[in-house]
Every structure is written in C-alpha cells, then in structure tokens.
N, CA, C and O atoms as a MOPAC input file, in Angstrom:
PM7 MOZYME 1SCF
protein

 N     15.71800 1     3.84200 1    12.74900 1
 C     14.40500 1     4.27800 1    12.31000 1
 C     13.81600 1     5.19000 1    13.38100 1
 O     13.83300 1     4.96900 1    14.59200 1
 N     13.41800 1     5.99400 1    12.91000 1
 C     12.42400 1     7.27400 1    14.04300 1
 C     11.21700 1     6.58200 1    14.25700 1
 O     10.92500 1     5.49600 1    13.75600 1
 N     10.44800 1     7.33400 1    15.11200 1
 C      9.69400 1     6.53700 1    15.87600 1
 C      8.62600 1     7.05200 1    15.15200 1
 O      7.78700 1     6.15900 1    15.03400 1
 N      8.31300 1     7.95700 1    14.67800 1
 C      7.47200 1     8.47800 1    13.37600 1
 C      7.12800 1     7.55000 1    12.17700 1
 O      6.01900 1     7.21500 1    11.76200 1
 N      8.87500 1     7.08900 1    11.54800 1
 C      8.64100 1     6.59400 1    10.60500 1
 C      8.11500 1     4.56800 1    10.96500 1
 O      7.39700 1     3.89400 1    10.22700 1
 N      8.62200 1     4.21100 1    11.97600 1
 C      8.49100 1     2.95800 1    12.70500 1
 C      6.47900 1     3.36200 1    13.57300 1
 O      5.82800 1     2.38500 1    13.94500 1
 N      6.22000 1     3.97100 1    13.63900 1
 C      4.45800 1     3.94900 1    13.83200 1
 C      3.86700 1     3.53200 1    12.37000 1
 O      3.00400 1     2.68400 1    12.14300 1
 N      4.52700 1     4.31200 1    11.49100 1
 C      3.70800 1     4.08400 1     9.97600 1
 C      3.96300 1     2.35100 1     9.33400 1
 O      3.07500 1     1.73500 1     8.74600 1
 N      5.06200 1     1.91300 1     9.55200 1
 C      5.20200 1     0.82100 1     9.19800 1
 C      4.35000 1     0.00500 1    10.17100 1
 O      3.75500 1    -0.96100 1     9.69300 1
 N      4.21400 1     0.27000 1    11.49200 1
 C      3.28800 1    -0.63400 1    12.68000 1
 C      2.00800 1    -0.96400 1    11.66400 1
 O      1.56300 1    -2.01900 1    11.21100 1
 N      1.68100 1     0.22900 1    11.54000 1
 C      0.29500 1     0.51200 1    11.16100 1
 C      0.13700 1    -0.17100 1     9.41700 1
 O     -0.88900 1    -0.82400 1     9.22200 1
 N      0.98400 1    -0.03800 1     8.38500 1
 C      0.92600 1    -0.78500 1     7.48400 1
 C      0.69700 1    -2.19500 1     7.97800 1
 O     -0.25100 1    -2.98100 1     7.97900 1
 N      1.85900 1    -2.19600 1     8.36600 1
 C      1.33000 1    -4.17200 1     8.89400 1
 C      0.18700 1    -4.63500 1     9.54800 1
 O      0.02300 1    -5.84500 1     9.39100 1
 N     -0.68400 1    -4.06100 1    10.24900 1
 C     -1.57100 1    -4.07300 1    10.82700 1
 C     -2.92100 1    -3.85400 1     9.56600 1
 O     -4.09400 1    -4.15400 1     9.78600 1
 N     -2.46500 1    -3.34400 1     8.42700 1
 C     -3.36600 1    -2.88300 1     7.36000 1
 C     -3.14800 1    -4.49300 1     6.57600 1
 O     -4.15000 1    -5.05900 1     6.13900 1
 N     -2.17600 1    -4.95400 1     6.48900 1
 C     -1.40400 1    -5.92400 1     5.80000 1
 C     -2.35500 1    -7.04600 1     6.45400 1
 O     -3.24200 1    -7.47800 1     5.71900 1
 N     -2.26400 1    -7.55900 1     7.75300 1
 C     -2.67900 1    -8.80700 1     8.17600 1
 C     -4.27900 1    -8.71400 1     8.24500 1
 O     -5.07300 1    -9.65400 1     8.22300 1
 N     -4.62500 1    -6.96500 1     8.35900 1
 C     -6.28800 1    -7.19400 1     8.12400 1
 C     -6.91100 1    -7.44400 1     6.94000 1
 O     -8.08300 1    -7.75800 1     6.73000 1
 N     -5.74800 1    -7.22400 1     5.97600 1
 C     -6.26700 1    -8.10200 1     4.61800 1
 C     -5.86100 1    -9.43600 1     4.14700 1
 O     -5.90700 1    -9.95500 1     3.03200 1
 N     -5.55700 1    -9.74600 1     4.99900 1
 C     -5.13100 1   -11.50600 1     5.18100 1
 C     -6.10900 1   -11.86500 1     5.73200 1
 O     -6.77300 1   -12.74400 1     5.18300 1
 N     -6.48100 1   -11.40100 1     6.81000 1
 C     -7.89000 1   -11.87800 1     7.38700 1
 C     -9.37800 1   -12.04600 1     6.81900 1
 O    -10.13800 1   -12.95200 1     7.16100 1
 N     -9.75000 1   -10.79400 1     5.67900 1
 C    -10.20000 1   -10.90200 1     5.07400 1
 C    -10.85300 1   -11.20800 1     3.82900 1
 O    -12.02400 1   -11.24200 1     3.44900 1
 N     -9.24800 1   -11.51100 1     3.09800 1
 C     -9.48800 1   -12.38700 1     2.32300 1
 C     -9.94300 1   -14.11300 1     2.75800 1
 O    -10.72800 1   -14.88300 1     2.20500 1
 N     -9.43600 1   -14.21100 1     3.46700 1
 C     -9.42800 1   -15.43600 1     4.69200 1
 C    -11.29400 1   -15.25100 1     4.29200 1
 O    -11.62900 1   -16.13200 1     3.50100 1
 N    -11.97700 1   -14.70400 1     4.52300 1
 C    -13.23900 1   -14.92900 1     4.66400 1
 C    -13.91300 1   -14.41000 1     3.33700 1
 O    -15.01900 1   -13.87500 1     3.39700 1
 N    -13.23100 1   -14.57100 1     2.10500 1
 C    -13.70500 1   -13.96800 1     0.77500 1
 C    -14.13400 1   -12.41500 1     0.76200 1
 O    -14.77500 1   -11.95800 1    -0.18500 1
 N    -13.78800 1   -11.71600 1     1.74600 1
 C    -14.11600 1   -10.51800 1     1.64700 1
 C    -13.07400 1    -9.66200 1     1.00900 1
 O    -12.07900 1    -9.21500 1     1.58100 1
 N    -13.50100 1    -9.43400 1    -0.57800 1
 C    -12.71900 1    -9.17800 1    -1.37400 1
 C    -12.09400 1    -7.43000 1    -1.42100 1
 O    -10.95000 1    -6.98000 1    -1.48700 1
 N    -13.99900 1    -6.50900 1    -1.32400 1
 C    -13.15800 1    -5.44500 1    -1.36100 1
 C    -12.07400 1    -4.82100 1     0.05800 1
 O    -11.06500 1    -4.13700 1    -0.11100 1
 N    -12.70000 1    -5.34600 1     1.61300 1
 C    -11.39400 1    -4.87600 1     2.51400 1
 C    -10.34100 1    -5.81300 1     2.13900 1
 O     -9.28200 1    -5.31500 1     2.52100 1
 N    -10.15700 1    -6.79300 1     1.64300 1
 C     -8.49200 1    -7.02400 1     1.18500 1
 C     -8.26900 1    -6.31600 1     0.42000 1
 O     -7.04000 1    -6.33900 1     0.34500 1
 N     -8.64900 1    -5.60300 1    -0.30200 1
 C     -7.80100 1    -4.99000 1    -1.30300 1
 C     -8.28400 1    -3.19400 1    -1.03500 1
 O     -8.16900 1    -2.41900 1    -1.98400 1
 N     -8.71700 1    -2.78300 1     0.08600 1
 C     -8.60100 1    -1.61600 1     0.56500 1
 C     -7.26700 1    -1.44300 1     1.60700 1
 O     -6.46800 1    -0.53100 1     1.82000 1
 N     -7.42900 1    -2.58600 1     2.05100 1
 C     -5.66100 1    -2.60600 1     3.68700 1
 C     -4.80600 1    -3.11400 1     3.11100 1
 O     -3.82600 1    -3.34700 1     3.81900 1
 N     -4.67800 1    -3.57800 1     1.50300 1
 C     -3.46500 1    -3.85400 1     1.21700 1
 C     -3.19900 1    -2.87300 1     0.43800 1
 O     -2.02000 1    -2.72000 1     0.11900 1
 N     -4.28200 1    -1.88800 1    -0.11000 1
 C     -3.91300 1    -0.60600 1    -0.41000 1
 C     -3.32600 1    -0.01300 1     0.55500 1
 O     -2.11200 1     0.16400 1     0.44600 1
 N     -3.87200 1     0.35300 1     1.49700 1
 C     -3.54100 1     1.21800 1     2.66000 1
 C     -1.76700 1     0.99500 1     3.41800 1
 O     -0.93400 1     1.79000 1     3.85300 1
 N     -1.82800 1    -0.75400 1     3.23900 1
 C     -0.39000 1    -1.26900 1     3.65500 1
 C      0.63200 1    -0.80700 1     2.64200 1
 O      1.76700 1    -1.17300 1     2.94700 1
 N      0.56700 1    -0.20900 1     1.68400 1
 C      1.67700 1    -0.26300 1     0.40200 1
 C      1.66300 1     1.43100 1     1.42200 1
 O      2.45400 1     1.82500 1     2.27900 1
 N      0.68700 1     1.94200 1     0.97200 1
 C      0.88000 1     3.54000 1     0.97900 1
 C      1.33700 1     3.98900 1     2.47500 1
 O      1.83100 1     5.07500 1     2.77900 1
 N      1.02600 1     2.79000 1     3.41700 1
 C      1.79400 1     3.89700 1     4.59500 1
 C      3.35300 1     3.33600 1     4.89600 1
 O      4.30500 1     3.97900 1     5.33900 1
 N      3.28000 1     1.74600 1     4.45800 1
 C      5.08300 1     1.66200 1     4.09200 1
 C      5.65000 1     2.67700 1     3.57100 1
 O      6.62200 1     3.22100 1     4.09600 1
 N      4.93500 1     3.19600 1     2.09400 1
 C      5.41700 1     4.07100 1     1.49500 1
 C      6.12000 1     5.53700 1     2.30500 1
 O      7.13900 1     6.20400 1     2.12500 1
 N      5.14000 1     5.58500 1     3.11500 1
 C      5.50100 1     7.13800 1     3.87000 1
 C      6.01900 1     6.70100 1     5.33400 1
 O      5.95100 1     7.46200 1     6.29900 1
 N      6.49400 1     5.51900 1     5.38800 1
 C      7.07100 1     5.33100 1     6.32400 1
 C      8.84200 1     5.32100 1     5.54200 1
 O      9.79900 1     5.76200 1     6.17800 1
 N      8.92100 1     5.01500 1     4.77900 1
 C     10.34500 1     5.17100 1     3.90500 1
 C     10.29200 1     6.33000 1     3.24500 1
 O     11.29300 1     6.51500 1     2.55300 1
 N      9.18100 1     7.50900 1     3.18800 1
 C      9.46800 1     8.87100 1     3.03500 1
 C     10.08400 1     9.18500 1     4.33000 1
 O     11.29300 1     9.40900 1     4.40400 1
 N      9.43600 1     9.20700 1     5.18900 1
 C      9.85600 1     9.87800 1     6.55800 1
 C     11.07900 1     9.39400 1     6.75700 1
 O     11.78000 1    10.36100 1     7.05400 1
 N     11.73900 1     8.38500 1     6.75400 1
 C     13.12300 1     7.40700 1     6.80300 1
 C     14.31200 1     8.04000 1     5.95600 1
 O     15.50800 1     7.99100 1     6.24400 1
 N     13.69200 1     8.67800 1     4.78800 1
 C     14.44400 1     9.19500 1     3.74500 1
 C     14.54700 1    10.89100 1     4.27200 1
 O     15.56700 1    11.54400 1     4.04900 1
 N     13.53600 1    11.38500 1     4.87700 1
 C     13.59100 1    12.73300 1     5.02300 1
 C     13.14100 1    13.70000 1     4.64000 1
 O     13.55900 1    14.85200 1     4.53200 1
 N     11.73300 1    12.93200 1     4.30000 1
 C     10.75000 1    13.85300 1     3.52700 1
 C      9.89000 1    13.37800 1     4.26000 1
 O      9.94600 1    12.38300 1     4.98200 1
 N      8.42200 1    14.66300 1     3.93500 1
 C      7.53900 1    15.05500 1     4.74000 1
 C      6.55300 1    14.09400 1     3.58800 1
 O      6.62100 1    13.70500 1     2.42200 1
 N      5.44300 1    14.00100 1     5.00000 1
 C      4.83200 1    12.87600 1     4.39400 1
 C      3.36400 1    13.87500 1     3.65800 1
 O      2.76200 1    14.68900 1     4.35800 1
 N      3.12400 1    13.70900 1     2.72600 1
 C      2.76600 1    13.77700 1     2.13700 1
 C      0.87000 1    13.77300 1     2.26100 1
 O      0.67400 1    12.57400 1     2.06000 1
 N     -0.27300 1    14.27700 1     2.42600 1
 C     -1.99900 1    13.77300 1     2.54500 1
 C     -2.24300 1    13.38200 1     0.90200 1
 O     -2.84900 1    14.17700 1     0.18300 1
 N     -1.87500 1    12.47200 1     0.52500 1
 C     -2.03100 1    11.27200 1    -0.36800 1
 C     -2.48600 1    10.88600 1    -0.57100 1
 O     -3.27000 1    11.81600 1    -0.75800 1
 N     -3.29600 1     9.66200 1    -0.98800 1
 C     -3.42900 1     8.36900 1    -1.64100 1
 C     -2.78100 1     7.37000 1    -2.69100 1
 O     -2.95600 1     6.17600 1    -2.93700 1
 N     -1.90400 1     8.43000 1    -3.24100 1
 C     -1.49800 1     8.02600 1    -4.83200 1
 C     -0.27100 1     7.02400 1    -4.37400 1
 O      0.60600 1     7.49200 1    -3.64900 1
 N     -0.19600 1     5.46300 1    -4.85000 1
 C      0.98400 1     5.05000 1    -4.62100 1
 C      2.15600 1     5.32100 1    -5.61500 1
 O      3.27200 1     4.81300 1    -5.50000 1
 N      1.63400 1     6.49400 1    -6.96700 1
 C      1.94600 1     6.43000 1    -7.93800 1
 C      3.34400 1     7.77300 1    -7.30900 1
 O      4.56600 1     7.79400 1    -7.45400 1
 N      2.38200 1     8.70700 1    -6.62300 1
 C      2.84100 1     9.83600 1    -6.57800 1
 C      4.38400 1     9.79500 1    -5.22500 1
 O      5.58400 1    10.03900 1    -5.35400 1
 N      3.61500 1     9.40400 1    -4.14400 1
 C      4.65100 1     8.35300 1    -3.33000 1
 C      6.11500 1     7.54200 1    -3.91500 1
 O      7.18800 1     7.49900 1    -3.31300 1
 N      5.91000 1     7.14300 1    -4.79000 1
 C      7.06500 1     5.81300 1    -5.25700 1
 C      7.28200 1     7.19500 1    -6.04600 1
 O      8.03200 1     7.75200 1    -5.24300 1
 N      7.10700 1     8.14700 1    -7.13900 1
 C      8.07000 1     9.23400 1    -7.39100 1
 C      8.66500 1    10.49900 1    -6.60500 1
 O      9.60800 1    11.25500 1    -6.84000 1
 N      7.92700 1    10.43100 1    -5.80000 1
 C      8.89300 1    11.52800 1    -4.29700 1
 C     10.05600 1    10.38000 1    -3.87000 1
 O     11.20300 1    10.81200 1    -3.75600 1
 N      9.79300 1     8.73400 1    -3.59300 1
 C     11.01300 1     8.58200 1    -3.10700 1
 C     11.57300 1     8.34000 1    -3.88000 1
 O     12.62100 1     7.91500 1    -3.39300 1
 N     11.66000 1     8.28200 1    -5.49000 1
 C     12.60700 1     7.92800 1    -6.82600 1
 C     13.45800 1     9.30600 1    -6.88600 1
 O     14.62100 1     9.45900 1    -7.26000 1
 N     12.71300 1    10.07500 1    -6.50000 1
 C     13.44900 1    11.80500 1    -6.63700 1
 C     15.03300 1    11.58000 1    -5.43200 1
 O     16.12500 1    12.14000 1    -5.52400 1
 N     14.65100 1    10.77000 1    -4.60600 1
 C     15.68200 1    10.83000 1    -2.92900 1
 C     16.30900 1     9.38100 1    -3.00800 1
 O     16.79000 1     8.90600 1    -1.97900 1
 N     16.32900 1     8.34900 1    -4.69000 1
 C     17.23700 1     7.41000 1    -5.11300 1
 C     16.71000 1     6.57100 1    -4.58300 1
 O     17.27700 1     5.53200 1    -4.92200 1
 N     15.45700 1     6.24500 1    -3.52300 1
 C     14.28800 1     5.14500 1    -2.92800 1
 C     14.00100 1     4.62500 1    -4.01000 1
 O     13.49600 1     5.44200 1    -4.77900 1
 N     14.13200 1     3.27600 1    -4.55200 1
 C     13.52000 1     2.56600 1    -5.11100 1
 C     12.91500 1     1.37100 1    -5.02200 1
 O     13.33200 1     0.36200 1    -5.59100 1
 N     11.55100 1     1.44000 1    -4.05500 1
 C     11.13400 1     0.53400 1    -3.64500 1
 C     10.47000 1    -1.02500 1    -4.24100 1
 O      9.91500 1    -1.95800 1    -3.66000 1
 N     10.94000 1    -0.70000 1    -6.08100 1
 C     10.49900 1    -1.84100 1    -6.72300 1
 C      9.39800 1    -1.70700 1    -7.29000 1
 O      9.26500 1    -2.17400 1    -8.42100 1
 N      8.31100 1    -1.02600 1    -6.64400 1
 C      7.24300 1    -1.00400 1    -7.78200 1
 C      7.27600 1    -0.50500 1    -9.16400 1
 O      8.17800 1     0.24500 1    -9.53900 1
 N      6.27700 1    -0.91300 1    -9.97200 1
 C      6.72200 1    -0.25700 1   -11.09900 1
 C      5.39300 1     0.34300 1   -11.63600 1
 O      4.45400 1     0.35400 1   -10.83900 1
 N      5.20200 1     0.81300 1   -12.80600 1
 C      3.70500 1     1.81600 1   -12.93100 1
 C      3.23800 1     0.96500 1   -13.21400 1
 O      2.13000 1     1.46600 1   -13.40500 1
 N      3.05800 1    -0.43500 1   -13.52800 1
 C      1.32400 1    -1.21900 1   -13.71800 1
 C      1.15400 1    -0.73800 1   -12.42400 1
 O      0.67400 1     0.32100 1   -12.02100 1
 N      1.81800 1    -2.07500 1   -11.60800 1
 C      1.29000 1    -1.90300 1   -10.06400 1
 C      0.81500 1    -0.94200 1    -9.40100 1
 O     -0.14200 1    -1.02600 1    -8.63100 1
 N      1.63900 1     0.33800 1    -9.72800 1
 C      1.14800 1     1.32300 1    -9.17700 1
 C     -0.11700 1     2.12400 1    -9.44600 1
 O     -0.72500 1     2.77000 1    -8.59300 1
 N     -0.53400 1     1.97500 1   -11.08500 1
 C     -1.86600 1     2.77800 1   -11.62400 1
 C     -2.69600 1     1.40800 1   -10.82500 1
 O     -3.51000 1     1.93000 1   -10.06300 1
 N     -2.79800 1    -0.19200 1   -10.70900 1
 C     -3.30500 1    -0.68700 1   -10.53200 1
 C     -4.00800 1    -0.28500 1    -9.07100 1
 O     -5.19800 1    -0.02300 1    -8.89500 1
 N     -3.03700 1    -0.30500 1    -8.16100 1
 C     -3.11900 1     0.32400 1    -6.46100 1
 C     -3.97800 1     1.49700 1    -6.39100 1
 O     -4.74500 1     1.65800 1    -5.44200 1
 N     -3.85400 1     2.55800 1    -7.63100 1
 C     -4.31100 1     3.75800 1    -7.57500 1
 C     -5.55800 1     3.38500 1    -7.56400 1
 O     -6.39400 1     3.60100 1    -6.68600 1
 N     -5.72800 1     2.57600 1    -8.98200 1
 C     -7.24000 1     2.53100 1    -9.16900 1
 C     -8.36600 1     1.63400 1    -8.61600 1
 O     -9.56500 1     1.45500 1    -8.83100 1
 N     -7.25700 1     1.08300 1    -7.67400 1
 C     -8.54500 1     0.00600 1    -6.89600 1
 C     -8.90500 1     0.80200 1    -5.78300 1
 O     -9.98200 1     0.52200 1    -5.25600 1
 N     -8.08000 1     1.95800 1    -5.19300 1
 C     -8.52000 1     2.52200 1    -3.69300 1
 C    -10.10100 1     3.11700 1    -3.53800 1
 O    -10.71200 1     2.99200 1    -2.47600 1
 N    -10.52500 1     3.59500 1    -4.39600 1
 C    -11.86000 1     4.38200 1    -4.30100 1
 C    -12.69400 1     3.33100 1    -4.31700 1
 O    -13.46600 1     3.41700 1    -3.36200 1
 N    -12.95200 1     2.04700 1    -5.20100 1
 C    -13.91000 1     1.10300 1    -5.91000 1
 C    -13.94400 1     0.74900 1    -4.54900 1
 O    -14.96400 1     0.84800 1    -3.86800 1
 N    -13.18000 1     0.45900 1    -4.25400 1
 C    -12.84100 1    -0.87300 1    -2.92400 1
 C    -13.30100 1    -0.47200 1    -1.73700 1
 O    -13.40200 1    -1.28200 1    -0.81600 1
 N    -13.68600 1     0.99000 1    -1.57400 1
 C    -13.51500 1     1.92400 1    -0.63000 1
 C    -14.96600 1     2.20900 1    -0.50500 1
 O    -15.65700 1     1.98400 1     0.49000 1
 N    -15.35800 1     2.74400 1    -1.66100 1
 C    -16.64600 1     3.28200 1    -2.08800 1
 C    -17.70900 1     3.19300 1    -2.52400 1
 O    -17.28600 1     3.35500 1    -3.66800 1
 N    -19.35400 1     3.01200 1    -2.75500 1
 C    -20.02900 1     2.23700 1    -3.57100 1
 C    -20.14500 1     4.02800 1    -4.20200 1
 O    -20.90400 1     4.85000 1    -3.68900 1
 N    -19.36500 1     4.28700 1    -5.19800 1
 C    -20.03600 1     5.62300 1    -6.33200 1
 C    -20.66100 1     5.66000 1    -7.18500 1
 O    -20.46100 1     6.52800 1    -8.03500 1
 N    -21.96800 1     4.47700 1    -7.35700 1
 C    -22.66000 1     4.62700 1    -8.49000 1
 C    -21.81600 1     4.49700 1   -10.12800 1
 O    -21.08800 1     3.57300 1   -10.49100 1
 N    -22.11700 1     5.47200 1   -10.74300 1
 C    -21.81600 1     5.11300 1   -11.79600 1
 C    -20.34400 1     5.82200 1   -12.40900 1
 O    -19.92900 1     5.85600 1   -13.56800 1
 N    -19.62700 1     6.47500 1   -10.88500 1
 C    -18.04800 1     6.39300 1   -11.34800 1
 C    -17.34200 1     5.57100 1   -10.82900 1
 O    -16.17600 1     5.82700 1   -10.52800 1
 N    -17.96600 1     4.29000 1   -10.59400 1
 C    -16.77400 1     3.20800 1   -10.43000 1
 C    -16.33100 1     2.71300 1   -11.82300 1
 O    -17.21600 1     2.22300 1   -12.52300 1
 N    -15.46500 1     2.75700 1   -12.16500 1
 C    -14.55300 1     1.68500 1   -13.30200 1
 C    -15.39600 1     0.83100 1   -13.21900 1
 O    -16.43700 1     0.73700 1   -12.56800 1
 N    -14.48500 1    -0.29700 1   -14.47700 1
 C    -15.29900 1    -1.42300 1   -14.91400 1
 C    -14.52000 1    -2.77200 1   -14.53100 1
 O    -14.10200 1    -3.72500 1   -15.18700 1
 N    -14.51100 1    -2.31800 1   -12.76800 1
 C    -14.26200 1    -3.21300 1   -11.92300 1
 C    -14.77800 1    -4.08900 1   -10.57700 1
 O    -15.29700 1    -3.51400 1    -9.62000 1
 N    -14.58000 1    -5.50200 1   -10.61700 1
 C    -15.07800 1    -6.35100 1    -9.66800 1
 C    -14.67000 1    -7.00300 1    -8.97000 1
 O    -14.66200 1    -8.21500 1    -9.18400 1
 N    -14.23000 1    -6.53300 1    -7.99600 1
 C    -13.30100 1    -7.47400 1    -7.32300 1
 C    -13.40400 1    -9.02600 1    -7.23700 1
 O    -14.47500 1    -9.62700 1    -7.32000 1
 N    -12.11700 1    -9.65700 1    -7.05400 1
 C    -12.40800 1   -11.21000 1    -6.98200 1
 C    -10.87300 1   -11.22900 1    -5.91500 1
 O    -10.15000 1   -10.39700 1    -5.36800 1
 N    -10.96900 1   -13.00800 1    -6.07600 1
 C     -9.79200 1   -13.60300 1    -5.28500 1
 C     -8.69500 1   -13.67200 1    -6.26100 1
 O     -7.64100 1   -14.06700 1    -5.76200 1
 N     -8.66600 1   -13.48400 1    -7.11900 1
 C     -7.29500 1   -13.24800 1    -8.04400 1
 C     -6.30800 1   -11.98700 1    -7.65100 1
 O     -5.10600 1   -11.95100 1    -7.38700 1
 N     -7.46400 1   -10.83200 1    -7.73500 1
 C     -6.57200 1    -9.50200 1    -8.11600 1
 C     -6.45900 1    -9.42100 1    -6.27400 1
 O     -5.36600 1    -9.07000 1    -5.83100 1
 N     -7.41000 1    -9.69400 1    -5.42000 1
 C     -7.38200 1    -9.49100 1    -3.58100 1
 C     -5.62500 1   -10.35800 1    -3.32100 1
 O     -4.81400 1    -9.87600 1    -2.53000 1
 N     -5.39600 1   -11.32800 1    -3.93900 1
 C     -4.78300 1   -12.10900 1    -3.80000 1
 C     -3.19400 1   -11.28200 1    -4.37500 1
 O     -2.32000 1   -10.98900 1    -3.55900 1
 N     -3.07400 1   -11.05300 1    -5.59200 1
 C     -2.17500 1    -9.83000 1    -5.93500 1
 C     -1.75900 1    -8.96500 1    -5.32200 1
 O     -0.62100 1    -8.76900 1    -4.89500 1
 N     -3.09900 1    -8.11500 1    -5.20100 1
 C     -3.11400 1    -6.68200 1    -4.36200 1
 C     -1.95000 1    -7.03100 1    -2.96600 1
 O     -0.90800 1    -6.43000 1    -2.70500 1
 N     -2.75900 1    -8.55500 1    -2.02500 1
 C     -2.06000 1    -8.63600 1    -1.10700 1
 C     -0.75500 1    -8.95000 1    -1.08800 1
 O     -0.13200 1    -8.24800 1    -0.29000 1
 N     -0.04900 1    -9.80700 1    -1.71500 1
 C      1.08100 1   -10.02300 1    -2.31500 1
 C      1.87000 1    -8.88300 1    -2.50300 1
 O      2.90800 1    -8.72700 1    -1.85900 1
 N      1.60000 1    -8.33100 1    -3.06400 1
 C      2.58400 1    -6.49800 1    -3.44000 1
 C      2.34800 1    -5.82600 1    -2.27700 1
 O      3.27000 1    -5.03200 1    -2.08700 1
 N      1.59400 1    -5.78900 1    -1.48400 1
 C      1.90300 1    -5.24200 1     0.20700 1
 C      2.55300 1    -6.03700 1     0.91600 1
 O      3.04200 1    -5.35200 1     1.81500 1
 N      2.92700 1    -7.37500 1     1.07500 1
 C      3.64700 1    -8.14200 1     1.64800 1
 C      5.27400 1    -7.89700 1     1.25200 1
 O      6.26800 1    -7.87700 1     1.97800 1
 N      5.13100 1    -7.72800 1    -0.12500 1
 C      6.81600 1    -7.37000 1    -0.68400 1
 C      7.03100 1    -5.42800 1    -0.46300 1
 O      8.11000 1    -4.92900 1    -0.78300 1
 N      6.32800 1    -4.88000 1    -0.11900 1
 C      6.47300 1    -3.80000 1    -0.08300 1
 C      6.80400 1    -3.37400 1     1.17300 1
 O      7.66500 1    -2.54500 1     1.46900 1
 N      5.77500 1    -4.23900 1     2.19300 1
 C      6.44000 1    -4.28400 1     3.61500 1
 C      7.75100 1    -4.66400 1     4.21600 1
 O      8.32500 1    -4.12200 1     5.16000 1
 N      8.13800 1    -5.72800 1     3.47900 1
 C      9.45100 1    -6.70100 1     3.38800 1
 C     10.66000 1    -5.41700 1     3.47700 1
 O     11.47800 1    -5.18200 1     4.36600 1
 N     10.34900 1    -4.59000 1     1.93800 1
 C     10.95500 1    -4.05200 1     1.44000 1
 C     11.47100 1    -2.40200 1     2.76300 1
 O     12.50700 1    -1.87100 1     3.16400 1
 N     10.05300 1    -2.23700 1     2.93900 1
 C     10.01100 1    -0.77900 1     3.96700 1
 C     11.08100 1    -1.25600 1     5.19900 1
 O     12.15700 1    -0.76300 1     5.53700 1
 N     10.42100 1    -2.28200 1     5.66400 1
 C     11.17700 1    -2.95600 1     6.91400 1
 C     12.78000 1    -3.11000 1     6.64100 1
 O     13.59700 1    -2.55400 1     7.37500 1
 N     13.11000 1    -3.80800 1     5.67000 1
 C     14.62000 1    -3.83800 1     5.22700 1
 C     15.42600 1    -2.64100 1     5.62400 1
 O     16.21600 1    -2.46600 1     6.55200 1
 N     14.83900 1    -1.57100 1     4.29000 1
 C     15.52800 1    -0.69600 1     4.42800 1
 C     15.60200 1     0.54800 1     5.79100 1
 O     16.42900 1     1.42800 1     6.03200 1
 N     14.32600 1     0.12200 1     6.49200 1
 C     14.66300 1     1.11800 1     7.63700 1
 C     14.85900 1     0.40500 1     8.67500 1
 O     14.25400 1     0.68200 1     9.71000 1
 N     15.63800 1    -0.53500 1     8.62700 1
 C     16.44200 1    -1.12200 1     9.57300 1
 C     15.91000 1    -2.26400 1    10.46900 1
 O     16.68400 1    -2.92700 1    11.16000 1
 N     14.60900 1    -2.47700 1    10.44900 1
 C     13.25200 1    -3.25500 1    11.16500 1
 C     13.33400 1    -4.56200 1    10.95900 1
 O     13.67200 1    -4.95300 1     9.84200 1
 N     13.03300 1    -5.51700 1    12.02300 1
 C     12.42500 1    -6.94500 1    11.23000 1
 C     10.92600 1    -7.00700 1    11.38700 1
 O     10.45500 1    -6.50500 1    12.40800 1
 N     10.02500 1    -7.62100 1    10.40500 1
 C      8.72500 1    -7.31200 1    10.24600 1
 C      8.28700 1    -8.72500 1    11.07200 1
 O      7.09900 1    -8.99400 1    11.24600 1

C-alpha cells in the first residue's frame, strides 16, 4: 500500500471510531456524517490502491463505479449507496426546507455505522493492511 493510499484509510478509521463515539452518546447526525465520511475515504483509499486519481467527491455512488470500471468490487450495492448519498448533506447541514423527509435515529446511525465498519474491513483487506 502507498503511503497516500494508507493516510486515507488512517483517516477513514479515525472517521469510523468518531462515529462510534458518537453514537455512544445518541448523537445521531455526527454518526452518520463520519460513517459517511469513513465509507468515502476507504473508498479513495482503494482508488488510489487501484491507480486512479482520487477524485473531489462526495458521491459513494460515483466512487464504487470508478472502482467497478478497474474490477474493485467493494460490495456495496445501490440501496446502500443512494442511502450514503442521501444522508451526507441532512447530517451535515441544517438547509431549511431542502432537507428530505429525513430524521435521523439510532436505527439508520446504527446501519450507516455498520456499512463503514465492513467497508473498512474490506479497504484494509484488499490493500494489504490490518485495521
């Protein structure tokens, strides 16, 4: 692993356990902003691994099809992924009246975190790392 692509995974995990922490204290939308953040920089930590340029992003949608193009198949699939998409802004943002017709709770924080935990698993595997 390059030391490029091994900073981005640091830093996912570090996104990963701050939403462990926070769910830890019912704080629903930063769990499910750093377990956003943990999917998407695994993500471009197994772009960079693969040999592609990383990408100024957000989309985990758009990510998981750059590395499907280079035979990366990191497992997600498009619920998860429109789901990831569409929690980053809500979770992120108070926008008035273009937030969706969403509220965070301990169900979906609890999910969200879960699919960054297997996604990390997953980044780490394949670029050679133990997490």
């Amino acid at each position: 692993m390059n030391d490029e692509a091994a900073a981005w995974l640091r830093y996912a995990e570090e996104n990963r356990q701050t939403a462990e922490l926070c769910l830890g204290n019912g704080l629903f939308n930063p769990t499910i902003q750093n377990a956003q953040q943990a999917v998407e920089k695994a993500l471009k930590s197994l772009c960079l691994h693969a040999g592609l340029p990383i990408r100024k992003t957000h989309s985990i949608s758009g990510l998981r099809r750059d590395l499907l193009q280079v035979g990366v198949d990191c497992g997600l699939d498009d619920e998860v992924c429109d789901l990831l998409d569409a929690v980053y802004l809500p979770s992120k943002y108070p926008l008035g009246s273009t937030l969706p017709d969403f509220e965070p709770d301990e169900k979906v924080a609890r999910h969200c975190l879960s699919i960054a935990g297997q996604i990390l698993q997953f980044a780490a595997a394949s670029c050679g790392r133990q997490r």
